[in-house]
C-alpha positions in Angstrom: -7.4 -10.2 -14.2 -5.5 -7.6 -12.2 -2.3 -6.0 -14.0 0.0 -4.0 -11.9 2.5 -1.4 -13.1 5.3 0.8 -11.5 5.8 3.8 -14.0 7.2 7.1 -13.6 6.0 8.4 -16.5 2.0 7.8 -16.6 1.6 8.9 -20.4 3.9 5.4 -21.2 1.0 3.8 -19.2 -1.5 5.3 -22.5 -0.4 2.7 -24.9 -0.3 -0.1 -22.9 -4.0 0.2 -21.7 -5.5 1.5 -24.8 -3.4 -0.3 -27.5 -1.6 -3.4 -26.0 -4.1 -5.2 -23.3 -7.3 -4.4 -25.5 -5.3 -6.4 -28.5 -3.8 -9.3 -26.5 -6.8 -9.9 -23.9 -9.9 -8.8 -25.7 -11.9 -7.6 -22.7 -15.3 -6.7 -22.4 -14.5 -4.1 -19.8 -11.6 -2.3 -18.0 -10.8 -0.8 -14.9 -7.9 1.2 -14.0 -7.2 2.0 -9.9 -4.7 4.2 -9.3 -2.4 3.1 -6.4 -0.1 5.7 -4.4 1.8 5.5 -2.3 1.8 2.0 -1.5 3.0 0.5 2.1 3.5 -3.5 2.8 3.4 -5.3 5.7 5.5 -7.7 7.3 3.5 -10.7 8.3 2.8 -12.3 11.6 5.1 -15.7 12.4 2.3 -16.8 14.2 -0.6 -16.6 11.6 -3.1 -19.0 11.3 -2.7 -22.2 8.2 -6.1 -21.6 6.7 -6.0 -18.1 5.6 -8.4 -15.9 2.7 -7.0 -12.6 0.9 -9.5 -10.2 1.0 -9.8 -6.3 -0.5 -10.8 -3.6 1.7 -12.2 -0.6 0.1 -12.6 2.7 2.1 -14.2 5.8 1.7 -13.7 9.0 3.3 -14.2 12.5 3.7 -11.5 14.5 1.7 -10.3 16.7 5.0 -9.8 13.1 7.4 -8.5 11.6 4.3 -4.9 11.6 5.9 -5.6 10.6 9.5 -7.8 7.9 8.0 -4.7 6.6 5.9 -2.0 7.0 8.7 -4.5 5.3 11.1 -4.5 2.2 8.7 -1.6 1.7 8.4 -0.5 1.7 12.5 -3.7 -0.3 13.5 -2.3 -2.8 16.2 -3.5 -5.8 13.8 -4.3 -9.2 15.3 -2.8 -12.5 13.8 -5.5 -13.8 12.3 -6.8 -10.4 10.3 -3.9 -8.6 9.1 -2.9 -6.1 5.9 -0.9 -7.1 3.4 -0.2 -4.1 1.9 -2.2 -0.3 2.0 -2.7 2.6 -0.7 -4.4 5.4 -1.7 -7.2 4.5 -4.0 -8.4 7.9 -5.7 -11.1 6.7 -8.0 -14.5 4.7 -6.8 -12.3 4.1 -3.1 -10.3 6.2 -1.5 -8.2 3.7 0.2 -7.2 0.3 -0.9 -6.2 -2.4 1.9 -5.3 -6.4 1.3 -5.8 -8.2 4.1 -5.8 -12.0 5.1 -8.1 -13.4 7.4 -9.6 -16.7 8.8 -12.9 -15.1 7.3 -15.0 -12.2 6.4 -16.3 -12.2 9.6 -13.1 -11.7 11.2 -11.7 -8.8 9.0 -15.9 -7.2 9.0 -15.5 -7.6 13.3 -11.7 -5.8 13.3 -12.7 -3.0 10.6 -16.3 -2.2 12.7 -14.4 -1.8 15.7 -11.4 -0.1 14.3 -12.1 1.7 11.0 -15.6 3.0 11.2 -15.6 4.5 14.2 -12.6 6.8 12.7 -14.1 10.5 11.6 -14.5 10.8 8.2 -15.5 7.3 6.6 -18.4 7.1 4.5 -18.2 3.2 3.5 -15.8 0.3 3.9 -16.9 -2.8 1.7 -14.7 -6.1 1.3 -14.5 -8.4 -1.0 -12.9 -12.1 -1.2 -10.1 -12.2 -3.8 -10.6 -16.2 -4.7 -7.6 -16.2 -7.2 -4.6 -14.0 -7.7 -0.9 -14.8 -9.4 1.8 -12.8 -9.3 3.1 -11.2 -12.8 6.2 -9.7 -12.2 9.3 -12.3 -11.7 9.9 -13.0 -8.2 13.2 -11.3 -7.2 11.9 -8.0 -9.4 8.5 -8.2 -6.8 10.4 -8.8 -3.6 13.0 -6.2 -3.9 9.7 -3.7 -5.0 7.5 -4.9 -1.9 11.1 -4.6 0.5 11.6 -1.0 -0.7 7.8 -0.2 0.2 7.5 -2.1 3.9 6.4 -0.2 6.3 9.0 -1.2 8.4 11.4 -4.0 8.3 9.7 -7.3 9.7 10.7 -7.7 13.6 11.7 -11.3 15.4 7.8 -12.4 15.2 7.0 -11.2 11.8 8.3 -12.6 8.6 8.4 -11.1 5.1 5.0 -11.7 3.0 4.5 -13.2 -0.6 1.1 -13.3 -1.6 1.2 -16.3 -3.4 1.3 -18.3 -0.3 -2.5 -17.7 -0.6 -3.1 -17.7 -3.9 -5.1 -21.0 -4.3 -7.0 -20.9 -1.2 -9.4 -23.9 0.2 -12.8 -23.4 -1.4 -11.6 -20.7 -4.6 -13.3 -21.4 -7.8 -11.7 -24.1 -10.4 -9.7 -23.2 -13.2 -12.0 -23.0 -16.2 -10.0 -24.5 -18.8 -11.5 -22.6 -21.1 -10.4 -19.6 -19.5 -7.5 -17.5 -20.9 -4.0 -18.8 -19.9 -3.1 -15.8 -18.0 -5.0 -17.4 -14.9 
């Protein structure tokens, strides 16, 4: 499970990791990622139907840290492997990127020819994100993801809500056993 919070003050953020999720969830394990500065993306009209979310994770060499990110985030993306949104990492990554694709073949082929090449990165790995659900109401997330776009979507782009993609074709079924914050 992925929880995502906008805070100003990070000490507020203390309480809730070591004190509230540890007493409502009981998990075996936690991981916090620190996102900044967060862009979105607008996203192509002309996608594909059949699309997977997938998380790239890059990392680089302190000094082409910058370049690497600004690069990112102006790649001329094609319609059938594009971000959905793009951050700084600062933990086990560097850089964080959501992407949807037609497969991991498609997004592996773009990032080879793209992202590797640039000087500086030391790994990119992906990964298929097979379930995600938005936590935040609706109008609170789209008025957050509007006031971090890159750039306001053009005549052939539209504005992006992940949960368009959040039961894709093949993801796992629900285990009813499973905690009802699936």
């Amino acid at each position: 499970m992925t929880l995502v919070y906008d805070v100003k003050e990070t000490n507020s953020l203390g309480d809730i990791l070591v004190k509230n999720i540890p007493s409502l969830l009981l998990p075996e394990k936690t991981r916090t990622i620190i996102l900044l500065k967060p862009v979105f993306f607008p996203a192509p009209k002309d996608r594909p139907a059949n699309l997977g979310r997938y998380q790239v994770a890059a990392r680089a060499r302190p000094e082409n840290l910058e370049e690497i990110y600004d690069a990112i985030i102006h790649f001329s993306y094609p319609n059938d492997a594009f971000p959905t949104y793009a951050a700084y990492s600062f933990g086990e990554d560097d850089i964080l990127l959501s992407m949807l694709s037609t497969g991991m073949s498609r997004i592996k082929q773009f990032l080879k020819e793209n992202l590797e090449p640039l000087n500086g990165v030391i790994s990119v790995d992906i990964g298929l994100i097979s379930r995600s659900q938005r936590v935040a109401p609706a109008g609170m997330w789209r008025k957050y993801r509007e006031s971090m776009y890159i750039s306001k979507p053009t005549a052939d782009q539209e504005e992006y809500d992940f949960l368009e993609y959040s039961t894709m074709p093949g993801a796992p079924k629900r285990d009813e056993k499973a905690s009802s914050f699936w």
